[in-house]
LOLO-915681 format. One record per residue: residue number from 1; chain; x, y, z of N, C-alpha, C, O in turn; residue in one letter. Coordinates in nm, 3 decimals. Example, Ala and Ser with C-alpha at 12.3 -4.5 7.8 and 13.67 -1.06 7.14 Angstrom:
<pts>
<pt 1; "A"; <1.319; -0.569; 0.780>; <1.230; -0.450; 0.780>; <1.320; -0.330; 0.780>; <1.424; -0.332; 0.846>; "A">
<pt 2; "A"; <1.285; -0.225; 0.708>; <1.367; -0.106; 0.714>; <1.290; 0.003; 0.787>; <1.341; 0.114; 0.804>; "S">
</pts>
This chain:
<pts>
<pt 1; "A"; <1.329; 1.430; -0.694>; <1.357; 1.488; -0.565>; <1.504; 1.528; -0.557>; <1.543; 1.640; -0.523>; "X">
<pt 2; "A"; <1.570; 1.439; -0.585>; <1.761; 1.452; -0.605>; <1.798; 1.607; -0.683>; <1.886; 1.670; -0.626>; "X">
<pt 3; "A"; <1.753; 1.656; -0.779>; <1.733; 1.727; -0.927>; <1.682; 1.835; -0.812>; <1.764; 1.918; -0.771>; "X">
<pt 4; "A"; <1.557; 1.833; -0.763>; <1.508; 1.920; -0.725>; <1.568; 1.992; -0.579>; <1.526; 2.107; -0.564>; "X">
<pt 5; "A"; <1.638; 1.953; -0.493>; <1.678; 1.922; -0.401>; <1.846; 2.007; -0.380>; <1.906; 2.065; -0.289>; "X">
<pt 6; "A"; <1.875; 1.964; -0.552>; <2.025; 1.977; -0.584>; <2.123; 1.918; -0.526>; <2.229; 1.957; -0.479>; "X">
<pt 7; "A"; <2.061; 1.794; -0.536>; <2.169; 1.718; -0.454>; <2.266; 1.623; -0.553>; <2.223; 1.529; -0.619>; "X">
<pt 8; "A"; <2.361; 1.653; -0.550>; <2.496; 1.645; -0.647>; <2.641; 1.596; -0.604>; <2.751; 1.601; -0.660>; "X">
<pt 9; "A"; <2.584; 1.532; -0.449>; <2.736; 1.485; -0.381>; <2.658; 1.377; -0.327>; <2.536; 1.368; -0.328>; "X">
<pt 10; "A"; <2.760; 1.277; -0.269>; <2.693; 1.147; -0.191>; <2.694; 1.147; -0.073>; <2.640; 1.049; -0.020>; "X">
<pt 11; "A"; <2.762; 1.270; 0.035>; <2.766; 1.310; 0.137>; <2.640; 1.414; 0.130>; <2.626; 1.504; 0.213>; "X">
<pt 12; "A"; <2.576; 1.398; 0.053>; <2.469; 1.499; 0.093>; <2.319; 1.381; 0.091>; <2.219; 1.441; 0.131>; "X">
<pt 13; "A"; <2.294; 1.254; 0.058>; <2.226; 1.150; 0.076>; <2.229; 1.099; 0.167>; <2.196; 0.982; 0.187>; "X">
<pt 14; "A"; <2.264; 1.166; 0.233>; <2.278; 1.090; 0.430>; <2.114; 1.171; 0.484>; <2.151; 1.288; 0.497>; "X">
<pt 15; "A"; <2.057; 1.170; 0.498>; <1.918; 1.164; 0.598>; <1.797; 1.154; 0.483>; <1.675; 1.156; 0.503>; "X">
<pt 16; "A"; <1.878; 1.141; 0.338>; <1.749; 1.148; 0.228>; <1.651; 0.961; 0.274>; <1.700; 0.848; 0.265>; "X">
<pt 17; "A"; <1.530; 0.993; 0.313>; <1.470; 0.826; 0.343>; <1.339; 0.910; 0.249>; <1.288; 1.013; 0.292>; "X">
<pt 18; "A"; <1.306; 0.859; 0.146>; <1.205; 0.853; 0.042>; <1.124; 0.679; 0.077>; <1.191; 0.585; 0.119>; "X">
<pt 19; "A"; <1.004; 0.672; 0.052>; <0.877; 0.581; -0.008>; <0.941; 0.595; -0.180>; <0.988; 0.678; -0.258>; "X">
<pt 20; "A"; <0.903; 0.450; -0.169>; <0.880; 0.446; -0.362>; <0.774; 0.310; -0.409>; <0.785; 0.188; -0.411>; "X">
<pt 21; "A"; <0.679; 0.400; -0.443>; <0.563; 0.324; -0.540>; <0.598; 0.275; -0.647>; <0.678; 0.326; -0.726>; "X">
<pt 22; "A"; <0.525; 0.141; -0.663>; <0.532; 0.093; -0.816>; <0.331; 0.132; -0.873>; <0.245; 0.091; -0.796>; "X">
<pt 23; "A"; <0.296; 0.188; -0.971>; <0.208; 0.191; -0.967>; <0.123; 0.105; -1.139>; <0.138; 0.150; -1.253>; "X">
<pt 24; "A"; <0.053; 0.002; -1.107>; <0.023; -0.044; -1.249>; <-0.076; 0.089; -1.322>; <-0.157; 0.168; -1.273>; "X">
<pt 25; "A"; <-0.026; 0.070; -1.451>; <-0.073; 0.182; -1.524>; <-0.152; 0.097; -1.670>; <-0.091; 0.125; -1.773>; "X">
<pt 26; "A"; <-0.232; 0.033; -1.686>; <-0.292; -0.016; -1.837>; <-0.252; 0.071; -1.982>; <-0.281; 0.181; -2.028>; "X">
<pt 27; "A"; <-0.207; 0.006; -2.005>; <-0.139; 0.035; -2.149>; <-0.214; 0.119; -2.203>; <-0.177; 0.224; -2.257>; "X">
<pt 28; "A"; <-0.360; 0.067; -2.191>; <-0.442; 0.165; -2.278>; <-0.427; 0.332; -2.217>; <-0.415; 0.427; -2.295>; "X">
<pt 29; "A"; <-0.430; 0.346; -2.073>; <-0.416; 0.469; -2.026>; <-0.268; 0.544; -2.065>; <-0.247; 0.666; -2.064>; "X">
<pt 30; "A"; <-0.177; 0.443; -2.097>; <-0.005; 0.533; -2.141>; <-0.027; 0.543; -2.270>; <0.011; 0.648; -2.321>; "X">
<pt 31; "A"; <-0.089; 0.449; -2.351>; <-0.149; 0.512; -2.512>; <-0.190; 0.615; -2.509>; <-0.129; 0.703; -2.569>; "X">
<pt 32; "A"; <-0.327; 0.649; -2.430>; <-0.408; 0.766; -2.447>; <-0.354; 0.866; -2.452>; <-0.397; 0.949; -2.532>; "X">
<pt 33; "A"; <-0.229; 0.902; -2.363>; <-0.128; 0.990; -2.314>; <-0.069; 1.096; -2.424>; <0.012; 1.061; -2.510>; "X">
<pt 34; "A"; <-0.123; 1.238; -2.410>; <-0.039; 1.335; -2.538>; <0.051; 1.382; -2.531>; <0.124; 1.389; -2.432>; "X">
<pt 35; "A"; <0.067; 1.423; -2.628>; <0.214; 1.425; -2.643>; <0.288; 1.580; -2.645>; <0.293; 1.639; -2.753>; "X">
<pt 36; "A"; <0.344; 1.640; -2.525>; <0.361; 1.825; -2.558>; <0.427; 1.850; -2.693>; <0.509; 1.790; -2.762>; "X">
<pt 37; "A"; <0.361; 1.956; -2.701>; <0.419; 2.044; -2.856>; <0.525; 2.142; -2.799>; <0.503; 2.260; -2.826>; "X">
<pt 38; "A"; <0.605; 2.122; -2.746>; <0.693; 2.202; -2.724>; <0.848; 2.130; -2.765>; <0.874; 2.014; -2.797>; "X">
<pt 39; "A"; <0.920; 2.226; -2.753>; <1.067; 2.199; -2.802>; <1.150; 2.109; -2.686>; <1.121; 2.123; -2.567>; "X">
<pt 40; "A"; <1.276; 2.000; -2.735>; <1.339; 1.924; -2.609>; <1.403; 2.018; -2.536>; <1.438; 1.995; -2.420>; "X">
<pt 41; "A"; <1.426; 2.139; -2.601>; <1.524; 2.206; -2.460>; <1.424; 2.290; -2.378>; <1.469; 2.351; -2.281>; "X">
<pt 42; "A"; <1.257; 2.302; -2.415>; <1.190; 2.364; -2.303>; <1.169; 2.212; -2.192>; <1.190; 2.212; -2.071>; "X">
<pt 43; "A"; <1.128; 2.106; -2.266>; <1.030; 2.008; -2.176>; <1.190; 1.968; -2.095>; <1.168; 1.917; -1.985>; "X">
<pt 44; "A"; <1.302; 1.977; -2.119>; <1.465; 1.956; -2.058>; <1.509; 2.049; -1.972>; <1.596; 2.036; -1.887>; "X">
<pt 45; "A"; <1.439; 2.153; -2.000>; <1.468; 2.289; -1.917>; <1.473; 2.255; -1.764>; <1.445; 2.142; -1.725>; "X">
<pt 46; "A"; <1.512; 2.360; -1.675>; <1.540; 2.384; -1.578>; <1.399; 2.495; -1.542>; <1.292; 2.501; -1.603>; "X">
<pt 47; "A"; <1.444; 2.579; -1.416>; <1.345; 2.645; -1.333>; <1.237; 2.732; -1.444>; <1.115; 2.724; -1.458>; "X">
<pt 48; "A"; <1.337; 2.813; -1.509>; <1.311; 2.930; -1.617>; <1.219; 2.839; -1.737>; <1.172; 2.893; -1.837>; "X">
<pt 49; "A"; <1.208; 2.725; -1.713>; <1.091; 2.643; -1.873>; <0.972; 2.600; -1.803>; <0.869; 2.592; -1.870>; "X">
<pt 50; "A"; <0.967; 2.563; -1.644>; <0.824; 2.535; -1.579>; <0.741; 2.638; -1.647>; <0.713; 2.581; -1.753>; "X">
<pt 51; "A"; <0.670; 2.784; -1.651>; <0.591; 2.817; -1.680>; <0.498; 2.753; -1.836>; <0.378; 2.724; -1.844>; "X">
<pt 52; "A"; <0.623; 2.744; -1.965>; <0.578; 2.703; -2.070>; <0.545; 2.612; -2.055>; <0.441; 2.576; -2.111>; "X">
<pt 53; "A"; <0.638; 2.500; -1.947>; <0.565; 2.334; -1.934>; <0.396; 2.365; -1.859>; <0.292; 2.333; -1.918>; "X">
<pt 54; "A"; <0.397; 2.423; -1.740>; <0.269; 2.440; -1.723>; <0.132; 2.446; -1.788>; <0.026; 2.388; -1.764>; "X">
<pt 55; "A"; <0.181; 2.565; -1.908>; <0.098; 2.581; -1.941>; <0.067; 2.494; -2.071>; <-0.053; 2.487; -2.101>; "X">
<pt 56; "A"; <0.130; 2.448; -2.128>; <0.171; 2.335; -2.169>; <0.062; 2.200; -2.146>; <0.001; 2.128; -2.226>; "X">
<pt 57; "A"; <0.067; 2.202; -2.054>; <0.027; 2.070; -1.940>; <-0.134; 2.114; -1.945>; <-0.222; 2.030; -1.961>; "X">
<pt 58; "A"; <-0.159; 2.248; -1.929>; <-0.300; 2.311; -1.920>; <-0.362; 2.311; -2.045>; <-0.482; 2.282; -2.052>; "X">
<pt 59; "A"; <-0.301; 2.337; -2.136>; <-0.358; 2.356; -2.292>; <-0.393; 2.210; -2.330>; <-0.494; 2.181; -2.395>; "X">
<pt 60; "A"; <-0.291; 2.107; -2.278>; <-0.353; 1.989; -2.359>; <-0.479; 1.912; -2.219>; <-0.579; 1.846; -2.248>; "X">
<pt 61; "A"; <-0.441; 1.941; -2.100>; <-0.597; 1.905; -2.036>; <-0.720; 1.963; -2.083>; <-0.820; 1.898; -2.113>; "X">
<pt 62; "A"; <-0.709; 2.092; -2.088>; <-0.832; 2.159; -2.122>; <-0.892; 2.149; -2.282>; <-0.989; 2.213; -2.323>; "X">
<pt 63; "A"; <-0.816; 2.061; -2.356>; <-0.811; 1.992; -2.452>; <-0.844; 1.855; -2.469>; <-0.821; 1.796; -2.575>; "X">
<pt 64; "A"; <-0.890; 1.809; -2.381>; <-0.920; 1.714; -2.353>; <-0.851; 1.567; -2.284>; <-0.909; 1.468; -2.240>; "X">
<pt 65; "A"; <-0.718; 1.598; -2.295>; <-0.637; 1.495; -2.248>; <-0.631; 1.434; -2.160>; <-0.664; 1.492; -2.056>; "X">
<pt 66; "A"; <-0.584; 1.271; -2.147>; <-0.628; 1.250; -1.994>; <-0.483; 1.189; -1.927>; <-0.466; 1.109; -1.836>; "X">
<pt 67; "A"; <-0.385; 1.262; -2.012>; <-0.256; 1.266; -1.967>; <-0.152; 1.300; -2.085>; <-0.179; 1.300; -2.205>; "X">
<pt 68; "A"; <0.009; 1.337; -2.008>; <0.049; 1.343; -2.137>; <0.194; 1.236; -2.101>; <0.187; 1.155; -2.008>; "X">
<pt 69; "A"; <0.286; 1.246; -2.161>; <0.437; 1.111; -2.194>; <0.527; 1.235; -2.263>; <0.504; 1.289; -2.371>; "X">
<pt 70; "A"; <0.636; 1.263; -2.170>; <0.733; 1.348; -2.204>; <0.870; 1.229; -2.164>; <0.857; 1.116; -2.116>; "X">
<pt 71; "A"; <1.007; 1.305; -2.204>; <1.101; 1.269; -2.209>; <1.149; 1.353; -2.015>; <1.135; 1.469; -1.975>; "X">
<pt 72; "A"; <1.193; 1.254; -1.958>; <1.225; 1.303; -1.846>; <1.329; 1.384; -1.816>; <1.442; 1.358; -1.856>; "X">
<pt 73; "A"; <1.299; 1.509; -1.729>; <1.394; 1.632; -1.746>; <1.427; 1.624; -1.613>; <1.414; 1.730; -1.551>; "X">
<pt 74; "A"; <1.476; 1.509; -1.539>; <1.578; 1.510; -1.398>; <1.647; 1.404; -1.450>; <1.735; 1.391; -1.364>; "X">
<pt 75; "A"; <1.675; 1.289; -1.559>; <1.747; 1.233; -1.608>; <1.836; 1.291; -1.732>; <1.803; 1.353; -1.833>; "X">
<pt 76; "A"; <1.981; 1.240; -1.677>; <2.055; 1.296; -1.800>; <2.047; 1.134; -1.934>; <1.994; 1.025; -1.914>; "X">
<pt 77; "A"; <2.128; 1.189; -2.072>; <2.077; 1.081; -2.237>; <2.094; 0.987; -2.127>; <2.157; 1.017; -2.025>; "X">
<pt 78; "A"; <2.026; 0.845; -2.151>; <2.085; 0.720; -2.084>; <2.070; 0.670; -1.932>; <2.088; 0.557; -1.886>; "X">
<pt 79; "A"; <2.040; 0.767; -1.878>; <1.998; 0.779; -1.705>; <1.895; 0.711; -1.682>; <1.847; 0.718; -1.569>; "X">
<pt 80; "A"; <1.822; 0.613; -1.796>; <1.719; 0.548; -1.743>; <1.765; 0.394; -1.727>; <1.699; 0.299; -1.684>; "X">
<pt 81; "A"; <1.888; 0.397; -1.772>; <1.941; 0.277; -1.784>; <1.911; 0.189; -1.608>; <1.903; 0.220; -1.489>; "X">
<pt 82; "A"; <1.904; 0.077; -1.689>; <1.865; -0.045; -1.553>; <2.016; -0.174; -1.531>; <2.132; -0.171; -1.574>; "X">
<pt 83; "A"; <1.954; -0.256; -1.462>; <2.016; -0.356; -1.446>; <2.008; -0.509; -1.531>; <1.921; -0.518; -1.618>; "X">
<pt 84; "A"; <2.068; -0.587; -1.514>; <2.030; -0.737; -1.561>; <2.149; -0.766; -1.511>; <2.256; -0.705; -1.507>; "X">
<pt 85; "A"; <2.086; -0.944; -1.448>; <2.174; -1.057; -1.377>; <2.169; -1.166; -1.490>; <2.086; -1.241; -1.541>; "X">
<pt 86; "A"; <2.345; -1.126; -1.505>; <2.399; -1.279; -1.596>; <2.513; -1.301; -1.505>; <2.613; -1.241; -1.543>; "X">
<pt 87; "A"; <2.522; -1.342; -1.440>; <2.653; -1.382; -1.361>; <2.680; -1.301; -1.285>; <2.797; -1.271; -1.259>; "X">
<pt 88; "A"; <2.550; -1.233; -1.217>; <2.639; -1.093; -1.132>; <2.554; -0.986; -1.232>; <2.523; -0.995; -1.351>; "X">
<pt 89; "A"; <2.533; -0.895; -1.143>; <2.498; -0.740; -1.184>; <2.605; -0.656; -1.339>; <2.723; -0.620; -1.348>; "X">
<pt 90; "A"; <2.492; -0.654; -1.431>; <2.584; -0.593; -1.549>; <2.477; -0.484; -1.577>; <2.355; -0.493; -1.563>; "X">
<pt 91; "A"; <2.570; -0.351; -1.633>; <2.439; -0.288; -1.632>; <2.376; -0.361; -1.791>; <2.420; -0.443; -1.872>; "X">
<pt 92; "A"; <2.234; -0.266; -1.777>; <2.179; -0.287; -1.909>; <2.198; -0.168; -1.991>; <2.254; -0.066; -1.950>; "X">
<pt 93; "A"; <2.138; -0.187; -2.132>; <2.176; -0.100; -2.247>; <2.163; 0.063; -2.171>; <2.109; 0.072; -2.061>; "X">
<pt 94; "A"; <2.210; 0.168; -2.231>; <2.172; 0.308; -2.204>; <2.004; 0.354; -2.266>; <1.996; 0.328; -2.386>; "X">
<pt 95; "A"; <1.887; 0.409; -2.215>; <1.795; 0.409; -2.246>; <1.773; 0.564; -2.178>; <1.848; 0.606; -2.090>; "X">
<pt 96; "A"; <1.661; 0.641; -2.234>; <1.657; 0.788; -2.146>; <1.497; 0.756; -2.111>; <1.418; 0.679; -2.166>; "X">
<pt 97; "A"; <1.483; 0.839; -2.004>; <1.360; 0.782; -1.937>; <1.274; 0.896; -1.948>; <1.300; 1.016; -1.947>; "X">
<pt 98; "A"; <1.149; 0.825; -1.960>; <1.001; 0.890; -1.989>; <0.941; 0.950; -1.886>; <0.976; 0.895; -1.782>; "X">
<pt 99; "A"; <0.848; 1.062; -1.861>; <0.736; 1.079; -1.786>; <0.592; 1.073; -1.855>; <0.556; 1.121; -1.962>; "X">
<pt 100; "A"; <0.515; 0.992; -1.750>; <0.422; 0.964; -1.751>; <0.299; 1.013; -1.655>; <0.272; 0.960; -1.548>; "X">
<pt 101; "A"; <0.243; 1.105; -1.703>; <0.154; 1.221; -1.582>; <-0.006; 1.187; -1.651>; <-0.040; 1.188; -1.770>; "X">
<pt 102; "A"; <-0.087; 1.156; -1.526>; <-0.212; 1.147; -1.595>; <-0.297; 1.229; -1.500>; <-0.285; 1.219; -1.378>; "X">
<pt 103; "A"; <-0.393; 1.321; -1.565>; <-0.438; 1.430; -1.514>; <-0.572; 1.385; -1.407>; <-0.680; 1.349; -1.454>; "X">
<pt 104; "A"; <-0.560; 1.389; -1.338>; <-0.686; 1.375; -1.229>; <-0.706; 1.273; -1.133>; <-0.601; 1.209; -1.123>; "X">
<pt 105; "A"; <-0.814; 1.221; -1.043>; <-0.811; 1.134; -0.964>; <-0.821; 1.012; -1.064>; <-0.883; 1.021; -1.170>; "X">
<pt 106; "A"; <-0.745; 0.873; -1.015>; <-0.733; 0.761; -1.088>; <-0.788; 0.650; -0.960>; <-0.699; 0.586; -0.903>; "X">
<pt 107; "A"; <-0.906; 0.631; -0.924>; <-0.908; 0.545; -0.777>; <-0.892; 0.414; -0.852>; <-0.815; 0.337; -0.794>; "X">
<pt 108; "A"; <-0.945; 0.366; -0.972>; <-0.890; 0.239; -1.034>; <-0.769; 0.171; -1.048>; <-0.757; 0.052; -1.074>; "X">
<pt 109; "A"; <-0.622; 0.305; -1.018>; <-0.480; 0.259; -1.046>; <-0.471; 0.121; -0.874>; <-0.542; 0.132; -0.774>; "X">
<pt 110; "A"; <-0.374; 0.020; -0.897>; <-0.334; -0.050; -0.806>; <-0.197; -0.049; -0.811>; <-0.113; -0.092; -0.890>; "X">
<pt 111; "A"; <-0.191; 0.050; -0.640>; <-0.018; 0.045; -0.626>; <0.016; -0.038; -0.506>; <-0.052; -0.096; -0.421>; "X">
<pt 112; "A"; <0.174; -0.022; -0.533>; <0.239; -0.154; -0.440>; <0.339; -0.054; -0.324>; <0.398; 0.027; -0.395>; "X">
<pt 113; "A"; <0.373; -0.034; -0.196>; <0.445; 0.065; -0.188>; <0.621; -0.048; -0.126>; <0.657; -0.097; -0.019>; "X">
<pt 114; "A"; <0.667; -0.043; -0.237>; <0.787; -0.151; -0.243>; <0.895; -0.101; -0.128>; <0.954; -0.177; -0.051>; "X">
<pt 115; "A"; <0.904; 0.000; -0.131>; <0.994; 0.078; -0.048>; <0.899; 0.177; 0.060>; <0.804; 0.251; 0.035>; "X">
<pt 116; "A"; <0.977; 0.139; 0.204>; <0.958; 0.255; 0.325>; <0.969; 0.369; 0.260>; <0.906; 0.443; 0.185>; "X">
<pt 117; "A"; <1.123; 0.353; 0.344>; <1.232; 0.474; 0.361>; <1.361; 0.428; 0.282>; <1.470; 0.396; 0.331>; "X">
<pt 118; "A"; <1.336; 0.431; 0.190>; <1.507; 0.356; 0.122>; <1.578; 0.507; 0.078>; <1.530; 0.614; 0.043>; "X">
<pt 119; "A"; <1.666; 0.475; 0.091>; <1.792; 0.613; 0.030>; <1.830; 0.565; -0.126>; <1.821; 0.444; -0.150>; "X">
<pt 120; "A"; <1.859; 0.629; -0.200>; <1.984; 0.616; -0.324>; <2.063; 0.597; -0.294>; <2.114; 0.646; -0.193>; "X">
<pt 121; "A"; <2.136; 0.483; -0.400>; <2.324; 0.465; -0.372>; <2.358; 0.598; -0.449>; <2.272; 0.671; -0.499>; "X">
<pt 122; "A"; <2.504; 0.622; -0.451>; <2.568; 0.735; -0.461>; <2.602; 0.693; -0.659>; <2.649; 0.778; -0.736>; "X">
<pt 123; "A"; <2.573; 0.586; -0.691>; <2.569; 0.551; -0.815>; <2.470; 0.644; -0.935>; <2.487; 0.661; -1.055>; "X">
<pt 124; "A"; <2.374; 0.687; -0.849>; <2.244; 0.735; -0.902>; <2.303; 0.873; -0.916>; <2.358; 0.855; -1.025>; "X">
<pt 125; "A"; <2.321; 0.948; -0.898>; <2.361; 1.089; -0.920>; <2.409; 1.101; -1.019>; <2.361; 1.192; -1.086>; "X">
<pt 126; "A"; <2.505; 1.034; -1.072>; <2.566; 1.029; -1.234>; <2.417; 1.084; -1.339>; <2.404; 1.171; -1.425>; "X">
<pt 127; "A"; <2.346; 1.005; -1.294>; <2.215; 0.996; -1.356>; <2.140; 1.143; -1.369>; <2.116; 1.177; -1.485>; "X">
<pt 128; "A"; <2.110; 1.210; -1.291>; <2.049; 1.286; -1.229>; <2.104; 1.446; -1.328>; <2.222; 1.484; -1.328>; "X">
<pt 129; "A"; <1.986; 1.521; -1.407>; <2.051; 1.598; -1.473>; <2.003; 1.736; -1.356>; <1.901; 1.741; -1.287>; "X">
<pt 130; "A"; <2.117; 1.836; -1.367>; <2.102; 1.941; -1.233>; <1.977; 2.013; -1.296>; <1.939; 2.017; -1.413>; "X">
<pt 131; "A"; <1.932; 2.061; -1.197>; <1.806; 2.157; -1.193>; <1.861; 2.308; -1.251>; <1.801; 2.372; -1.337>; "X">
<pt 132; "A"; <1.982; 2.351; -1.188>; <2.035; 2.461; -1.237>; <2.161; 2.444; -1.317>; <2.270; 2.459; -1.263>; "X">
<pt 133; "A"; <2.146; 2.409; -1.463>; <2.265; 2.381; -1.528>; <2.368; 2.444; -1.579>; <2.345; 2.482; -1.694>; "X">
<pt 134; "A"; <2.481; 2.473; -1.538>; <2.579; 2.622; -1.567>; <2.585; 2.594; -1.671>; <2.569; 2.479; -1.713>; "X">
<pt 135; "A"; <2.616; 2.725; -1.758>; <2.612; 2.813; -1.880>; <2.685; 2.675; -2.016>; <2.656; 2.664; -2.135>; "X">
<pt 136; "A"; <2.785; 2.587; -1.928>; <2.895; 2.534; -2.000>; <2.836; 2.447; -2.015>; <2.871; 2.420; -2.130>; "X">
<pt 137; "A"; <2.726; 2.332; -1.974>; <2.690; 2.241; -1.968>; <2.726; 2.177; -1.876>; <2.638; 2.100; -1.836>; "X">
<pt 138; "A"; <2.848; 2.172; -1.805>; <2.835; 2.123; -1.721>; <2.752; 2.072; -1.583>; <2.635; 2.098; -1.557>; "X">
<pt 139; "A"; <2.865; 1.976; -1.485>; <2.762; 1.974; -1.354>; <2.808; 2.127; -1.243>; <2.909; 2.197; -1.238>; "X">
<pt 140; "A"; <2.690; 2.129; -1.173>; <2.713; 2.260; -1.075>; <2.792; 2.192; -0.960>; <2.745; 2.090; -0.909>; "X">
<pt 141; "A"; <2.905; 2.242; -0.918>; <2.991; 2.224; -0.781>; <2.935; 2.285; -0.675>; <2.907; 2.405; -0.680>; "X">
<pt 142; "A"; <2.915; 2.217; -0.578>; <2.943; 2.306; -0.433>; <2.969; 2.236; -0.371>; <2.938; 2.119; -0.396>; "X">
<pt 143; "A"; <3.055; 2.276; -0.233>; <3.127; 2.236; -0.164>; <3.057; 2.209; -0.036>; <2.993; 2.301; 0.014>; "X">
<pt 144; "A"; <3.065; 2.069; 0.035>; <2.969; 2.097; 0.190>; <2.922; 2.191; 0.286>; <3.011; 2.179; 0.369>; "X">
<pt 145; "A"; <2.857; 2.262; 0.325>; <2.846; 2.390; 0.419>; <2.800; 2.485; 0.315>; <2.762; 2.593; 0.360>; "X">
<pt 146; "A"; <2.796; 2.472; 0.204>; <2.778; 2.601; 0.086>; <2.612; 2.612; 0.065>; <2.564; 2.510; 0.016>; "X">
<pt 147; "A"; <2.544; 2.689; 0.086>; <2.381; 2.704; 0.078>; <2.353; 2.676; -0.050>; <2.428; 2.704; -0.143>; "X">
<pt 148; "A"; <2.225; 2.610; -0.062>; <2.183; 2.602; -0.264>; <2.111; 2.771; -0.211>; <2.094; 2.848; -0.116>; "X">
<pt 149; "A"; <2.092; 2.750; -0.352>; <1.996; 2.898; -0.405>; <1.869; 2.824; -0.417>; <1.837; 2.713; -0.458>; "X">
<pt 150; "A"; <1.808; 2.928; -0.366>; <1.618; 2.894; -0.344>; <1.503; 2.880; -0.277>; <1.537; 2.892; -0.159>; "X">
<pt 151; "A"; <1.402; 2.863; -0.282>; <1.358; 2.877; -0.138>; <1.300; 2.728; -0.148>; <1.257; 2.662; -0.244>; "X">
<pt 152; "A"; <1.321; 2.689; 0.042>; <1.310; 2.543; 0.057>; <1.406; 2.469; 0.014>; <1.369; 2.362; -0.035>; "X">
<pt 153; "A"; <1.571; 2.500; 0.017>; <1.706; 2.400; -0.020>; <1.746; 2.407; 0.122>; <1.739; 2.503; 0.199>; "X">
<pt 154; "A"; <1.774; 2.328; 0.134>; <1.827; 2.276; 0.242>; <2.017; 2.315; 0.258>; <2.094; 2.338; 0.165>; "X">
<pt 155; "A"; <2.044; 2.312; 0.395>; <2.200; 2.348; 0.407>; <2.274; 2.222; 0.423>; <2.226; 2.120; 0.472>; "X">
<pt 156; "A"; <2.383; 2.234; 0.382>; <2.444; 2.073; 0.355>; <2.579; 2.088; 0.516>; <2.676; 2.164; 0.519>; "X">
<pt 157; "A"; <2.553; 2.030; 0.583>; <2.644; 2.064; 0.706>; <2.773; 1.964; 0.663>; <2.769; 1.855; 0.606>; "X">
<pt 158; "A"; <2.892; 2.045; 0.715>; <3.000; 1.921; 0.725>; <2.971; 1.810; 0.770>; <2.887; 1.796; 0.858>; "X">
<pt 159; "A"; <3.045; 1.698; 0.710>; <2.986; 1.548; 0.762>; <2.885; 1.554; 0.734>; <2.811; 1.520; 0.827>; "X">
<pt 160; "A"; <2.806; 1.598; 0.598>; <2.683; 1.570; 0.559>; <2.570; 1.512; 0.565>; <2.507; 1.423; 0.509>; "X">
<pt 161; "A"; <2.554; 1.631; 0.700>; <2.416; 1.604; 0.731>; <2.321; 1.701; 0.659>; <2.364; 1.815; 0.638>; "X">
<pt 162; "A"; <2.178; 1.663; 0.613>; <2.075; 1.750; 0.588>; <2.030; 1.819; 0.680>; <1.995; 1.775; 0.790>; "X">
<pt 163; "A"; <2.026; 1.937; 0.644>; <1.938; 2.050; 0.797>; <1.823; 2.098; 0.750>; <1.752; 2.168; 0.822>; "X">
</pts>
């Protein structure tokens, strides 16, 4: 949502209130899971690689799949990294994080919904690889009040509020 959203400042996480599911998934169903034949800089891509992922996604359902396990393309290397308590909050190792998509109704999955409305700390954005990534690699700047490009972005008001 952050990635998609383009949200890239911590003054712009002021009215973000998201739900977050934990959902059990049986091993055997993340085994089953295929694997795209495509290249890391399409399944990493930005706006311009959805079509190949799509279709992508279509070739191996209609193939029989009953899901597939990609490398996650709103996390930057290491962005999957977690926590551990030894005396206090340290992070844990750098790890890059997976997606896990399984194609169709699942009424057997059992989820937990752990979170209402919780926001992100402003920690998380580090994380977060941009949706539109300039030419240099770098991250994209904009300044509060500055419109994203797209349809359905939201305007970032001074004193960052979401509109």
């Amino acid at each position: 949502m952050l990635r998609h959203e383009e949200i890239t400042a911590p003054a712009e996480l002021v009215g973000v209130q998201r739900a977050i599911w934990a959902i059990e998934v049986p091993d055997a169903a993340v085994d089953a899971t295929a694997q795209p034949a495509l290249a890391e800089a399409v399944l990493l891509g930005g706006i311009a690689t959805y079509p190949a992922c799509r279709d992508e996604a279509k070739r191996l359902r209609d193939r029989g799949a009953t899901g597939l396990r990609a490398p996650s393309a709103a996390l930057m290397p290491g962005g999957a990294r977690g926590w551990r308590v030894d005396g206090g909050l340290q992070p844990a190792p750098l790890r890059n994080g997976t997606m896990i998509v399984l194609f169709g109704p699942k009424p057997d999955l059992v989820g937990w919904r752990v979170v209402d409305q919780g926001r992100p700390g402003p920690e998380v954005l580090e994380h977060v690889r941009p949706l539109m990534s300039p030419p240099d690699g770098g991250r994209i700047q904009r300044q509060v009040g500055q419109r994203r490009q797209g349809r359905g972005r939201r305007l970032v008001e001074p004193g960052g509020c979401l509109v």
